[in-house]
N, CA, C and O atoms as CSV, one atom per row, in Angstrom:
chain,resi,resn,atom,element,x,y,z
A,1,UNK,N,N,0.831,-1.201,0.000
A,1,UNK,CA,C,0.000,0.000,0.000
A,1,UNK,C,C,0.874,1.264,0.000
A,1,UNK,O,O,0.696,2.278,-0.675
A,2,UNK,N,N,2.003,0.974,1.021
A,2,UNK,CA,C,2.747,2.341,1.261
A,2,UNK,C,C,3.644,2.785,-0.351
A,2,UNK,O,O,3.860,3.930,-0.749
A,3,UNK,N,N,4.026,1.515,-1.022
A,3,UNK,CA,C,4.474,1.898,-2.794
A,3,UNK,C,C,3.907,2.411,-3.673
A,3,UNK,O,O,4.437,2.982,-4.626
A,4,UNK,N,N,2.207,2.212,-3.376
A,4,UNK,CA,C,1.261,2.514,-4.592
A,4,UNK,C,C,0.961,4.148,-3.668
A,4,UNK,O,O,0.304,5.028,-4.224
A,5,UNK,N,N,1.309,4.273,-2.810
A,5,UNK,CA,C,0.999,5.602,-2.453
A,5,UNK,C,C,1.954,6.833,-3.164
A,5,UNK,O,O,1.638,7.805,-3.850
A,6,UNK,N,N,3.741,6.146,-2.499
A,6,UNK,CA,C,4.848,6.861,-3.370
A,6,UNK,C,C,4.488,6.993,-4.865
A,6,UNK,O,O,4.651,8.103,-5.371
A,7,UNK,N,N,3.972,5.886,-5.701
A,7,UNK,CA,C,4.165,5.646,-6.807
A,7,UNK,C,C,3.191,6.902,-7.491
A,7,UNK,O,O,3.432,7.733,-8.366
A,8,UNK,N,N,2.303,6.695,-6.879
A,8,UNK,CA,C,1.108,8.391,-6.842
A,8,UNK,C,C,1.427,9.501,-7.275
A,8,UNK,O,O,1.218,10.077,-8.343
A,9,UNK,N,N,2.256,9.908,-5.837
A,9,UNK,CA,C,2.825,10.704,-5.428
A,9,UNK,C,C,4.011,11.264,-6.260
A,9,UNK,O,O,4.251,12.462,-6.109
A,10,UNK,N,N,4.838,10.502,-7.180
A,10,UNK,CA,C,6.024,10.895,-7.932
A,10,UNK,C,C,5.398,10.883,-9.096
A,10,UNK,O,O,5.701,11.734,-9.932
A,11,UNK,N,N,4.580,10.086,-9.322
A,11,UNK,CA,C,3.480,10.043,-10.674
A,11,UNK,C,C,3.464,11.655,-11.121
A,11,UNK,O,O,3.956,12.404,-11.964
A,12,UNK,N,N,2.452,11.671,-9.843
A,12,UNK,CA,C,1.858,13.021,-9.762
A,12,UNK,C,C,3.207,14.363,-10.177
A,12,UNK,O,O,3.070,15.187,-11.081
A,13,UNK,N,N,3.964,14.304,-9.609
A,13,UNK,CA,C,5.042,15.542,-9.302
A,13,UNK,C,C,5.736,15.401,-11.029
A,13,UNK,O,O,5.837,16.376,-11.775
A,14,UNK,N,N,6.090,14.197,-11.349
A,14,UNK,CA,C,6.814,13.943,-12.929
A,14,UNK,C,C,5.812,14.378,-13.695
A,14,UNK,O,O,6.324,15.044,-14.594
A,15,UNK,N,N,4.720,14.353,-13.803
A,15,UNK,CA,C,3.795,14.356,-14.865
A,15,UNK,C,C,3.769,16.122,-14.998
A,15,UNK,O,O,3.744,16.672,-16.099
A,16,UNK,N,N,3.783,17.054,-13.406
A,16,UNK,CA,C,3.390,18.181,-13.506
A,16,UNK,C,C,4.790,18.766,-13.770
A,16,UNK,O,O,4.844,19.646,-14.629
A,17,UNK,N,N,5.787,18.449,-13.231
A,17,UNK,CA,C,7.077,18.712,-13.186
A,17,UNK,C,C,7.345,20.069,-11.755
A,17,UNK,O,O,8.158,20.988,-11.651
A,18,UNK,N,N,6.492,19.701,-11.078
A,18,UNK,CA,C,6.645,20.880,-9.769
A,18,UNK,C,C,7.989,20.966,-8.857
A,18,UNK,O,O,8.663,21.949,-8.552
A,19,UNK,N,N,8.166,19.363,-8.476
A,19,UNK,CA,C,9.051,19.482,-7.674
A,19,UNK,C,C,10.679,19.225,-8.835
A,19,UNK,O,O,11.717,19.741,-8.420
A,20,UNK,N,N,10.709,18.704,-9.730
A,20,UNK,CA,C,11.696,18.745,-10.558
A,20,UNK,C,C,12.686,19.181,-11.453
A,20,UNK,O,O,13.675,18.771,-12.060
A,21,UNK,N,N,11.708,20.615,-11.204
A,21,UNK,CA,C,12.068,21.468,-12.247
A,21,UNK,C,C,13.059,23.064,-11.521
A,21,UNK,O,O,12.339,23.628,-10.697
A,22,UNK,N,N,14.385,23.753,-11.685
A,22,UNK,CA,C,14.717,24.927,-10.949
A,22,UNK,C,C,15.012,25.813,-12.084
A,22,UNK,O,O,15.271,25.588,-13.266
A,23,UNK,N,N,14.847,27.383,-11.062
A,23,UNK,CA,C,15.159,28.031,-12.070
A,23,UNK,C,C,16.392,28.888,-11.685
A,23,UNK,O,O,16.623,29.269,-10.537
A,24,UNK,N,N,17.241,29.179,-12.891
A,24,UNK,CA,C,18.347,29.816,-12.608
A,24,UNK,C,C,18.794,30.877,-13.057
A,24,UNK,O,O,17.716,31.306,-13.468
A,25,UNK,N,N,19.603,31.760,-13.352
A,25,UNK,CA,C,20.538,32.722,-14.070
A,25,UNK,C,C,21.308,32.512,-15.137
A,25,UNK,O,O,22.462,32.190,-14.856
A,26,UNK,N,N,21.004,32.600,-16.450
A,26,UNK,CA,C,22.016,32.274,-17.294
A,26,UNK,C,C,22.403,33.401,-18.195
A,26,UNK,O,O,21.688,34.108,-18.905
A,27,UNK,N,N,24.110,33.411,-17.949
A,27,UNK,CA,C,24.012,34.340,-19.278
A,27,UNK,C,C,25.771,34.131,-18.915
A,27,UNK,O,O,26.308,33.559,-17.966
A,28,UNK,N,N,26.475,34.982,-20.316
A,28,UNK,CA,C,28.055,34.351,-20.562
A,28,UNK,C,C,28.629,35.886,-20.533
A,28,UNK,O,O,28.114,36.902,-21.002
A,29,UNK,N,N,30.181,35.678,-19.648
A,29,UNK,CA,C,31.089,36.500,-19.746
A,29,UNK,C,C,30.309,38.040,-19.403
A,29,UNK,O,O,30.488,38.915,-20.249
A,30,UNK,N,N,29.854,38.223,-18.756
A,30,UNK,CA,C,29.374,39.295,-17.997
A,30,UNK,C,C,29.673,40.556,-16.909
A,30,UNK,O,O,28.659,40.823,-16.264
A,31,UNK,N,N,30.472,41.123,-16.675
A,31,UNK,CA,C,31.252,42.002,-15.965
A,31,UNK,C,C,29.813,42.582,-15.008
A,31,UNK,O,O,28.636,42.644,-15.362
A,32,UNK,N,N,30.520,42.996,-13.556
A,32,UNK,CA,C,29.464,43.545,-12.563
A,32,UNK,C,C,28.386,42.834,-12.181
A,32,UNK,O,O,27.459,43.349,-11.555
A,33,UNK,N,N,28.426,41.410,-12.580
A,33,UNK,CA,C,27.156,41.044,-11.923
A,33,UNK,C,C,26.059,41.234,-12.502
A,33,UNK,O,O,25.051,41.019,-11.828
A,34,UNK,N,N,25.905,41.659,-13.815
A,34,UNK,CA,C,24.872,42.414,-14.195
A,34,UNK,C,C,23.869,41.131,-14.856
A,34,UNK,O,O,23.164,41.508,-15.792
A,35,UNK,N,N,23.768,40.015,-14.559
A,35,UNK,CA,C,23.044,39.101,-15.303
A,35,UNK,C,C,21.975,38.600,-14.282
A,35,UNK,O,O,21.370,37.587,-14.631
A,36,UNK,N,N,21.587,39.244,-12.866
A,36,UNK,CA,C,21.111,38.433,-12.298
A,36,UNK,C,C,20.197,39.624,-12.065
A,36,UNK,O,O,20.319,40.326,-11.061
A,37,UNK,N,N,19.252,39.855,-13.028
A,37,UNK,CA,C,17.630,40.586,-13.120
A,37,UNK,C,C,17.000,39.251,-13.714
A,37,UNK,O,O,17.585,38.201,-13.978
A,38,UNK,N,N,15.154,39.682,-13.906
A,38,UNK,CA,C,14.471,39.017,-14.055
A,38,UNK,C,C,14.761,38.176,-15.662
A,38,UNK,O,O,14.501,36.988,-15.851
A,39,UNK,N,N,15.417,39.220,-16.816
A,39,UNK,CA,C,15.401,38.752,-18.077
A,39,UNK,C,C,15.981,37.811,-18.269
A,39,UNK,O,O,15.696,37.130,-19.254
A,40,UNK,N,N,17.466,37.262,-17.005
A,40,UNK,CA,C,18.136,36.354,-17.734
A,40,UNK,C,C,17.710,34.794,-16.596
A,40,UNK,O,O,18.476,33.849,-16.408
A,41,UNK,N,N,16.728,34.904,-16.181
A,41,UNK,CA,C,16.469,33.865,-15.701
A,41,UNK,C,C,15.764,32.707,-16.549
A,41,UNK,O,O,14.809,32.801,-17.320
A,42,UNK,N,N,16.276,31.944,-16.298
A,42,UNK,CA,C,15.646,30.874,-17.332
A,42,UNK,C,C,15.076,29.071,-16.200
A,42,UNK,O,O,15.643,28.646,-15.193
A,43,UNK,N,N,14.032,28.558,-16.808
A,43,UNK,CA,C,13.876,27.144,-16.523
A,43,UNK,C,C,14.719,26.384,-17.172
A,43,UNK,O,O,15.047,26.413,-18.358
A,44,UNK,N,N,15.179,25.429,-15.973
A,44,UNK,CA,C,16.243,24.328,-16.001
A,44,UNK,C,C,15.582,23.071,-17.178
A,44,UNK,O,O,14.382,23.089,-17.453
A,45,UNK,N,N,16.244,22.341,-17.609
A,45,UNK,CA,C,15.815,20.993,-18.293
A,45,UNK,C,C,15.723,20.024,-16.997
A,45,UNK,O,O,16.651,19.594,-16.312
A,46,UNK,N,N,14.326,19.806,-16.864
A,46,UNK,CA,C,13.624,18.635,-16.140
A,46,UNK,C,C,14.431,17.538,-15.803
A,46,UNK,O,O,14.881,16.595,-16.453
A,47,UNK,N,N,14.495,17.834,-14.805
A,47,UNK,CA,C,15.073,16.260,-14.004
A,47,UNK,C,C,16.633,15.870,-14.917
A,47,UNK,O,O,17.131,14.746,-14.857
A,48,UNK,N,N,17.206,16.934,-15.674
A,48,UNK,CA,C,18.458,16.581,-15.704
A,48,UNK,C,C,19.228,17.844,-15.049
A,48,UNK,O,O,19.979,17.686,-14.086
A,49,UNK,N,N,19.003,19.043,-15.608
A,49,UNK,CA,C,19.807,20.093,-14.925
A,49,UNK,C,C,19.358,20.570,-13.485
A,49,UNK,O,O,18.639,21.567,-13.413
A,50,UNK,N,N,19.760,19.882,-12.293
A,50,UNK,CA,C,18.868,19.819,-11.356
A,50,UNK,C,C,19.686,21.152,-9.732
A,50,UNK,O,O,19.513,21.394,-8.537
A,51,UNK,N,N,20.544,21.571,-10.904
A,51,UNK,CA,C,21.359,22.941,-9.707
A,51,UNK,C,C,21.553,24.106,-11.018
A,51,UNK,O,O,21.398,24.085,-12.239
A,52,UNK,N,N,22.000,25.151,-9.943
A,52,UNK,CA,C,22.659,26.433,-10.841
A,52,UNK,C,C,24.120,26.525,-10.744
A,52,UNK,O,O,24.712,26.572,-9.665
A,53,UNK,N,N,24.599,26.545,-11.709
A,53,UNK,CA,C,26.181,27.082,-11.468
A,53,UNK,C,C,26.415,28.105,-11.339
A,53,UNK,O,O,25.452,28.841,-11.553
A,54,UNK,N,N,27.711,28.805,-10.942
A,54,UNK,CA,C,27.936,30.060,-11.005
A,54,UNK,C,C,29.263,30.066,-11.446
A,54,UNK,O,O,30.045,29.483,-10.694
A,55,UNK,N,N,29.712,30.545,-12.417
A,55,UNK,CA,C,31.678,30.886,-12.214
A,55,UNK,C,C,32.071,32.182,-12.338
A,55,UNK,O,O,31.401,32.894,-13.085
A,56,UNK,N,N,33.098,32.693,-11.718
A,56,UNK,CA,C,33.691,33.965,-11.357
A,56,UNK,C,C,35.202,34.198,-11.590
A,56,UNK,O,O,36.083,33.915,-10.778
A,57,UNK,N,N,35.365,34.705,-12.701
A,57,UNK,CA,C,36.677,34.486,-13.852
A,57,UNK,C,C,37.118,35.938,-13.495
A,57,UNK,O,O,36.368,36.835,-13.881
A,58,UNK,N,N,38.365,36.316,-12.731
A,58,UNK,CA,C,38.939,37.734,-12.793
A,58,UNK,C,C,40.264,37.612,-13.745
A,58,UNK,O,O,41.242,36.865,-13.729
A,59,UNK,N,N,39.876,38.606,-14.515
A,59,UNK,CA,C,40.293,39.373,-15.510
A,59,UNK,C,C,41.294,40.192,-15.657
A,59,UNK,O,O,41.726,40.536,-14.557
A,60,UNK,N,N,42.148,40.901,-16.998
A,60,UNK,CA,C,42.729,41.983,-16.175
A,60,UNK,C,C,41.527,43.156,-16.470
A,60,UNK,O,O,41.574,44.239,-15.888
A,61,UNK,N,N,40.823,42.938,-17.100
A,61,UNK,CA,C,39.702,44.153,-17.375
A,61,UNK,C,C,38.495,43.754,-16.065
A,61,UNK,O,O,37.321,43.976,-16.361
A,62,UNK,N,N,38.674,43.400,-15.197
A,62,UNK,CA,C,37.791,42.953,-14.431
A,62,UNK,C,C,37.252,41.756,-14.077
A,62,UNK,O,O,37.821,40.761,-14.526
A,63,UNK,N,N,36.556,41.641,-13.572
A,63,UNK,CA,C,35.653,40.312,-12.984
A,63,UNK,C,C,34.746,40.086,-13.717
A,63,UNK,O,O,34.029,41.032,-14.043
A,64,UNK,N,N,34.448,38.646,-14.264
A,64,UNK,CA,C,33.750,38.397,-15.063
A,64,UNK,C,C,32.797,37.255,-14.432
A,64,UNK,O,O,33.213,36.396,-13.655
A,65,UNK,N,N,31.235,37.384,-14.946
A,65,UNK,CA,C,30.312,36.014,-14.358
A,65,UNK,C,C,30.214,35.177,-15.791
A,65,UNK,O,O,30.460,35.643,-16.904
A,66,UNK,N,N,29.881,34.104,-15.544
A,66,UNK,CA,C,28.850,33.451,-16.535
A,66,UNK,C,C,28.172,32.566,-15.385
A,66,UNK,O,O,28.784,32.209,-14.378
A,67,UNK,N,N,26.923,32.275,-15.637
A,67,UNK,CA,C,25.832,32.020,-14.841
A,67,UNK,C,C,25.218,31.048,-15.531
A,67,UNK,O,O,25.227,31.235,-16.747
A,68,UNK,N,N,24.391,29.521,-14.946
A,68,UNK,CA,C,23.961,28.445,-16.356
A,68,UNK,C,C,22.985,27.473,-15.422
A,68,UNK,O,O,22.761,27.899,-14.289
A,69,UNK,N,N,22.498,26.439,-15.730
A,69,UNK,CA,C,22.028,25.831,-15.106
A,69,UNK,C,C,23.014,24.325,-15.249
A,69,UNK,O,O,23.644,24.237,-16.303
A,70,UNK,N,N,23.152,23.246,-14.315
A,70,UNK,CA,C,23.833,22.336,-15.042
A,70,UNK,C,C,23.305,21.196,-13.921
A,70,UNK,O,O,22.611,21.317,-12.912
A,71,UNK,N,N,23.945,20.043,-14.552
A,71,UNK,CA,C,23.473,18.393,-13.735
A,71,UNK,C,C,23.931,18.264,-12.356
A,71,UNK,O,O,23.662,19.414,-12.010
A,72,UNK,N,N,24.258,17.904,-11.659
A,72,UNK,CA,C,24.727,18.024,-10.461
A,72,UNK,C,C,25.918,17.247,-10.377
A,72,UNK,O,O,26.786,17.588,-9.573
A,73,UNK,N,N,26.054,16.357,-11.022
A,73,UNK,CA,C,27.337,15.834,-11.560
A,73,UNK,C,C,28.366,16.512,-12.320
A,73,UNK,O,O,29.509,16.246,-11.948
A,74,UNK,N,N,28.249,17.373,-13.353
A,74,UNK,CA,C,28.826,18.305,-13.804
A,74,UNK,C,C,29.367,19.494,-13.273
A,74,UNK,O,O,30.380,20.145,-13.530
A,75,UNK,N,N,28.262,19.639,-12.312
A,75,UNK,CA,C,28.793,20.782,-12.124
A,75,UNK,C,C,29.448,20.334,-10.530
A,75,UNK,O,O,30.385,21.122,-10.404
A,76,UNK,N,N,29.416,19.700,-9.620
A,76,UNK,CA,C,30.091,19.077,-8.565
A,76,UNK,C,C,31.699,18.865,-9.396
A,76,UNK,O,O,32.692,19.478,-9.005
A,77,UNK,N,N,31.725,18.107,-10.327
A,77,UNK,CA,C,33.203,17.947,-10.580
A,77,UNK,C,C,33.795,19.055,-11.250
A,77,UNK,O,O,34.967,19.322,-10.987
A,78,UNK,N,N,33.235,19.664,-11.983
A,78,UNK,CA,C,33.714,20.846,-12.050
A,78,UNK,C,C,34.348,21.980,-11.281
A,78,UNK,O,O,35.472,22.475,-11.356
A,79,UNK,N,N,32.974,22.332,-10.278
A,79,UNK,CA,C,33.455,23.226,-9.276
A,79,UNK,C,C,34.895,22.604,-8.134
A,79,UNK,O,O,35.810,23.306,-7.704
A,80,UNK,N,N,34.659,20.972,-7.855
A,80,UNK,CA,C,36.317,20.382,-7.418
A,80,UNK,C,C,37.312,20.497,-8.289
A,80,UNK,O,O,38.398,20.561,-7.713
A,81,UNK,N,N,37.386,20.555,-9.587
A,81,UNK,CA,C,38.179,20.284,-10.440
A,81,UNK,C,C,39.124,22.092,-10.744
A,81,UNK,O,O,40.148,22.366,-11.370
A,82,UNK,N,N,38.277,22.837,-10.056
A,82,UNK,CA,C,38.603,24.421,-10.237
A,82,UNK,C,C,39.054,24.977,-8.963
A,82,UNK,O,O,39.266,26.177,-8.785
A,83,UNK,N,N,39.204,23.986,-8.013
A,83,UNK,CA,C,39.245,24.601,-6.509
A,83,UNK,C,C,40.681,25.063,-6.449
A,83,UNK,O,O,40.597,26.152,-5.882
A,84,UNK,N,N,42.082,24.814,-6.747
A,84,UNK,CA,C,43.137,24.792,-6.952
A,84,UNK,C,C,42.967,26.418,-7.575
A,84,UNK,O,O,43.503,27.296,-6.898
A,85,UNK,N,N,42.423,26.730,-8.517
A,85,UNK,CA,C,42.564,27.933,-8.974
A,85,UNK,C,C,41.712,29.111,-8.933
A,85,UNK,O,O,41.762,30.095,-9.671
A,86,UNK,N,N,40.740,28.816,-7.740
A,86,UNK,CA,C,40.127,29.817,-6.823
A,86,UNK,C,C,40.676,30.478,-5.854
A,86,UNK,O,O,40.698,30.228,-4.649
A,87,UNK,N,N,41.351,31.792,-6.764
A,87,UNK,CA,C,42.360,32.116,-5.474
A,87,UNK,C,C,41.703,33.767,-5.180
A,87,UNK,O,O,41.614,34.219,-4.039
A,88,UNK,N,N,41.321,34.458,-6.290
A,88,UNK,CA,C,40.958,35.705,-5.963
A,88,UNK,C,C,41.839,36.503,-6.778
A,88,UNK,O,O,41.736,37.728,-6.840
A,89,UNK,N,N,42.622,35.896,-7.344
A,89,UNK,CA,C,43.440,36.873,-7.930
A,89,UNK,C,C,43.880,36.706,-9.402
A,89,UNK,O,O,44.075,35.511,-9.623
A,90,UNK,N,N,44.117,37.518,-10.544
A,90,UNK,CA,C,44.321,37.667,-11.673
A,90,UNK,C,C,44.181,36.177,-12.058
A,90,UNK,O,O,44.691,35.206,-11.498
A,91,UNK,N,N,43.327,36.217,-13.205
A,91,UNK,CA,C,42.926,34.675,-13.860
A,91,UNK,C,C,42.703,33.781,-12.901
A,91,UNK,O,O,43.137,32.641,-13.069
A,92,UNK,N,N,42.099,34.060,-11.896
A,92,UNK,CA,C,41.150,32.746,-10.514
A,92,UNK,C,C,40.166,32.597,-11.497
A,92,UNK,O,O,39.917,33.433,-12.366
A,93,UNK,N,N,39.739,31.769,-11.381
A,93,UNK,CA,C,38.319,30.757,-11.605
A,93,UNK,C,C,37.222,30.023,-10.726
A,93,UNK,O,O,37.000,28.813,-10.690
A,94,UNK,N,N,36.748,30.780,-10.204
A,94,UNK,CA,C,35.581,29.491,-8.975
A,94,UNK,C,C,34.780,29.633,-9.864
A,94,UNK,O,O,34.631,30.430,-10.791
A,95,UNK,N,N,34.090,28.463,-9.353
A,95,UNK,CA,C,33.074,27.722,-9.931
A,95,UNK,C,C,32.305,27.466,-8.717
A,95,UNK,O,O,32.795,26.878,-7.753
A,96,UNK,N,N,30.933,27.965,-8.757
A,96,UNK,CA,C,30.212,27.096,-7.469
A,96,UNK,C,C,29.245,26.406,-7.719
A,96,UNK,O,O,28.934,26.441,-8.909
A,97,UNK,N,N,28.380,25.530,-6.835
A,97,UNK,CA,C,27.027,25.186,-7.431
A,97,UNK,C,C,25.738,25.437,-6.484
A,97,UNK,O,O,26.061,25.886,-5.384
A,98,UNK,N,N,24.603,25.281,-6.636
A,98,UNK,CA,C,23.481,25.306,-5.912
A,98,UNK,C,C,22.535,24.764,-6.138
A,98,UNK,O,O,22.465,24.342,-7.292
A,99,UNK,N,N,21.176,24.443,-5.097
A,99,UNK,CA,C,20.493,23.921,-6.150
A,99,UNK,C,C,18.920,24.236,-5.178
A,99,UNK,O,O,18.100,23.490,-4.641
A,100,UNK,N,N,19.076,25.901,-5.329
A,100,UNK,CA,C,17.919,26.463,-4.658
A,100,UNK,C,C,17.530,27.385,-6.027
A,100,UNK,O,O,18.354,27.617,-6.911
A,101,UNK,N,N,15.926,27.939,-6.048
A,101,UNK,CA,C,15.869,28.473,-6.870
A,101,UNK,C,C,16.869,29.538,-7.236
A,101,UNK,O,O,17.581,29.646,-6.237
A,102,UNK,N,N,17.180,30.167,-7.924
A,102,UNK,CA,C,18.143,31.349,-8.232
A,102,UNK,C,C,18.850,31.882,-7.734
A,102,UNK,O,O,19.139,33.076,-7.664
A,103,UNK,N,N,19.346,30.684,-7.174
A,103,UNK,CA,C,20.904,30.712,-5.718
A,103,UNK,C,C,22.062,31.147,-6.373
A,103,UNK,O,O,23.029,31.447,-5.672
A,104,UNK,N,N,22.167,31.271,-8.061
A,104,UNK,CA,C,23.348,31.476,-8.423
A,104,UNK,C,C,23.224,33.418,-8.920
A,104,UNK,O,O,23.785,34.151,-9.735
A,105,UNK,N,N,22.378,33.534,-8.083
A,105,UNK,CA,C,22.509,35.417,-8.243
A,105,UNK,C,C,23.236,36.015,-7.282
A,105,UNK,O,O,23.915,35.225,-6.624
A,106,UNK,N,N,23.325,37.248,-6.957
A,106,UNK,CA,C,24.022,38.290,-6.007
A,106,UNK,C,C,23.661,37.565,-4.762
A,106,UNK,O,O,22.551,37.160,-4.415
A,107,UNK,N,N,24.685,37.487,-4.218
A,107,UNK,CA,C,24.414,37.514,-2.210
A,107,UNK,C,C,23.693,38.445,-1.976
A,107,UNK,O,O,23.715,39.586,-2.436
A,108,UNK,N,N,22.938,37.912,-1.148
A,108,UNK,CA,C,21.825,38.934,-0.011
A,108,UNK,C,C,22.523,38.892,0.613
A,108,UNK,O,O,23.343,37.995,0.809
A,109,UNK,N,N,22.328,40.260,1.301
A,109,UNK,CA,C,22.764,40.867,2.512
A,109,UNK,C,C,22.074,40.826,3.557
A,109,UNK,O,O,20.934,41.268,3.706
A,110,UNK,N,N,23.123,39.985,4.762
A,110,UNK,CA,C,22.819,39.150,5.578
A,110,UNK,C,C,22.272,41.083,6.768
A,110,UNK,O,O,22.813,42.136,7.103
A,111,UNK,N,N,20.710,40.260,6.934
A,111,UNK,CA,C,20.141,41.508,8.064
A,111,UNK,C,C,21.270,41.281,9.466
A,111,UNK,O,O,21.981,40.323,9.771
A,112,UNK,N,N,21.083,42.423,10.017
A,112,UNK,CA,C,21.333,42.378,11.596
A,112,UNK,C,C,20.573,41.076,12.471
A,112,UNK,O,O,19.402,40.778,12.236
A,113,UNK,N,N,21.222,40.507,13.280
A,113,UNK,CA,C,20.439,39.788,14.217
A,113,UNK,C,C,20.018,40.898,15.209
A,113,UNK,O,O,20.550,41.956,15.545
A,114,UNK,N,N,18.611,40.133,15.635
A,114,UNK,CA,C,17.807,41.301,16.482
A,114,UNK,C,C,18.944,40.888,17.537
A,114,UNK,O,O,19.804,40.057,17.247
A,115,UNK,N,N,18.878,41.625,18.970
A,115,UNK,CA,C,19.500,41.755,20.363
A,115,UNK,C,C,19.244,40.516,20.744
A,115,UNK,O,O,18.788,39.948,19.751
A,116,UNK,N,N,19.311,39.379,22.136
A,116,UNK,CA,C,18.698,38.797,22.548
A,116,UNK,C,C,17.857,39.668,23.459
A,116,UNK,O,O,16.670,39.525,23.752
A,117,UNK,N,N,18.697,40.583,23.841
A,117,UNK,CA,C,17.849,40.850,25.026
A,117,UNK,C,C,16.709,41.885,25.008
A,117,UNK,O,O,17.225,42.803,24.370
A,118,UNK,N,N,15.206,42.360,25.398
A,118,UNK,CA,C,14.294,43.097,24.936
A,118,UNK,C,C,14.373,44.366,24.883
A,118,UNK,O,O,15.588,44.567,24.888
A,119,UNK,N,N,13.811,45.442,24.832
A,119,UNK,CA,C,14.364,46.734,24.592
A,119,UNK,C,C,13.467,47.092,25.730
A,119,UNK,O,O,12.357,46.597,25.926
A,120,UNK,N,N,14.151,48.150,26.581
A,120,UNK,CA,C,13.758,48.958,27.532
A,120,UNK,C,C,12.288,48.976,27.982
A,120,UNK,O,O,11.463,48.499,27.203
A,121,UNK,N,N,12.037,49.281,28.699
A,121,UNK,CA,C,10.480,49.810,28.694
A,121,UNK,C,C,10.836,51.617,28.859
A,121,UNK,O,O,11.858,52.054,29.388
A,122,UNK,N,N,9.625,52.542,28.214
A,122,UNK,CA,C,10.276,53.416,28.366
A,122,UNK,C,C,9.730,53.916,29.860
A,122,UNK,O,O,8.655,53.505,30.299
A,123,UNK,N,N,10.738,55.019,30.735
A,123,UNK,CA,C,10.308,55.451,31.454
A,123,UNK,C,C,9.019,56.406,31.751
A,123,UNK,O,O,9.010,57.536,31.263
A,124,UNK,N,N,7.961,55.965,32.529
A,124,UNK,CA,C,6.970,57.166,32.738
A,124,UNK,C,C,7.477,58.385,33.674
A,124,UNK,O,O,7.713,58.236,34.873
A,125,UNK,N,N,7.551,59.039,33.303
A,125,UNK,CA,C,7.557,60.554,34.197
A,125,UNK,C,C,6.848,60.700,35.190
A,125,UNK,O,O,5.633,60.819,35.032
A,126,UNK,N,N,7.478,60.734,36.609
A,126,UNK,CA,C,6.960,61.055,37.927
A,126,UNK,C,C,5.502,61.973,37.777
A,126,UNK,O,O,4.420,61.606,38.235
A,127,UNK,N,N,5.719,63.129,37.097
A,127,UNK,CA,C,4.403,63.700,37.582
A,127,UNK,C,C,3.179,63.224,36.841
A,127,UNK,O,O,2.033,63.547,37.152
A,128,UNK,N,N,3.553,62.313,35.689
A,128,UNK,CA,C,2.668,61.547,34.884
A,128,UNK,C,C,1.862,60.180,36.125
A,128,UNK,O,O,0.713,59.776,36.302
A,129,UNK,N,N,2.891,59.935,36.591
A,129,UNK,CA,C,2.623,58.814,37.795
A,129,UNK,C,C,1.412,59.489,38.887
A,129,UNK,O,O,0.258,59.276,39.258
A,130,UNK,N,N,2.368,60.289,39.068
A,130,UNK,CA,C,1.341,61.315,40.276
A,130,UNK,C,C,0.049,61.860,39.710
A,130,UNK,O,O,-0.772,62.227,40.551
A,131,UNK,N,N,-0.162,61.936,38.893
A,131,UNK,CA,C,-1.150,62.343,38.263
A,131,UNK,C,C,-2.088,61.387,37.932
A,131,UNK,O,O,-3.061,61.833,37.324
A,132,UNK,N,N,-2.076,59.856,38.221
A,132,UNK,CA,C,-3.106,59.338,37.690
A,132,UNK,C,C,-3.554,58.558,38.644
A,132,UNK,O,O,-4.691,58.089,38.667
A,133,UNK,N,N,-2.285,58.291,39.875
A,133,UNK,CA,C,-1.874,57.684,41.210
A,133,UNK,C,C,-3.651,58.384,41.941
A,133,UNK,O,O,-4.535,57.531,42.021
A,134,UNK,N,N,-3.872,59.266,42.220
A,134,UNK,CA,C,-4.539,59.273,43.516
A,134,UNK,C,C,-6.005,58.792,43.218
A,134,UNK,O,O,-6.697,58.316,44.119
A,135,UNK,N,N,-6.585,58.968,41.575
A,135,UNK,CA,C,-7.911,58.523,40.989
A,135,UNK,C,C,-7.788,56.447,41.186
A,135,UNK,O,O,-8.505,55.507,41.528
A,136,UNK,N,N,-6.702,56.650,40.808
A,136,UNK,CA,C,-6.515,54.904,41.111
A,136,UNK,C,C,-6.400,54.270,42.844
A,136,UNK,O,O,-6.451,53.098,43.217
A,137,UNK,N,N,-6.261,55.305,43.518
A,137,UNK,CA,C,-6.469,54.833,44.771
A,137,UNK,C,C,-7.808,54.911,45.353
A,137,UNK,O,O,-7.808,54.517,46.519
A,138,UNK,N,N,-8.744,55.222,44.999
A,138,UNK,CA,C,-9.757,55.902,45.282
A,138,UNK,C,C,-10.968,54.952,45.110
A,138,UNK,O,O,-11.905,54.933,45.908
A,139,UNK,N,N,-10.874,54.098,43.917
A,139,UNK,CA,C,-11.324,52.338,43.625
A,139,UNK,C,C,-11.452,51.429,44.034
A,139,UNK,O,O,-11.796,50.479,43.331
């Protein structure tokens, strides 16, 4: 019973392609980052390109992206196969991978953590006190 349930269940998801399908950033040789707006996002090929890549090629004219979708195999050996020459400096190469929707765009900027501890209460003013003090005793 519990197989014909899975079997349903993946039925269901392959046929619609909901859970199988990501979307990513693609676009080649790009300076500034500038590829990660709405135009260059594209849908992945189903159940094969199942992450986003990212690579980050510095230049002497600058830093360069290209952005793609790829297999997870591909792009896993890839991004190991480039680690040696991820250094940050003139002709580095990283390569990374992901495999959240449009994980291969700009870093967000990580918010502040709130305080742990709560914020003040503010002080009431004595004659504010005194002033409301003697109607409340009076009850």
């Amino acid at each position: 019973m519990r197989f014909l349930i899975y079997t349903t269940f993946f039925g269901f998801f392959l046929r619609t392609g909901l859970a199988l399908q990501i979307q990513c950033y693609q676009c080649e040789e790009v300076k500034h980052n500038d590829c990660s707006t709405p135009e260059f996002i594209v849908n992945c090929t189903v159940n094969v390109q199942d992450m986003c890549q990212k690579e980050v090629l510095v230049k002497e004219d600058g830093v360069h992206y290209r952005k793609s979708c790829a297999s997870s195999g591909a792009c896993l050996i890839a991004s190991s196969g480039y680690q040696q020459f991820c250094t940050g400096k003139l002709h580095s190469v990283c390569i990374s991978c992901c495999n959240t929707p449009l994980c291969n765009g700009p870093r967000l900027k990580k918010r502040p953590v709130p305080s742990a501890t709560p914020p003040a209460m503010p002080r009431t003013p004595l004659s504010l006190l005194l002033l409301f003090l003697p109607p409340l005793l009076l009850t």
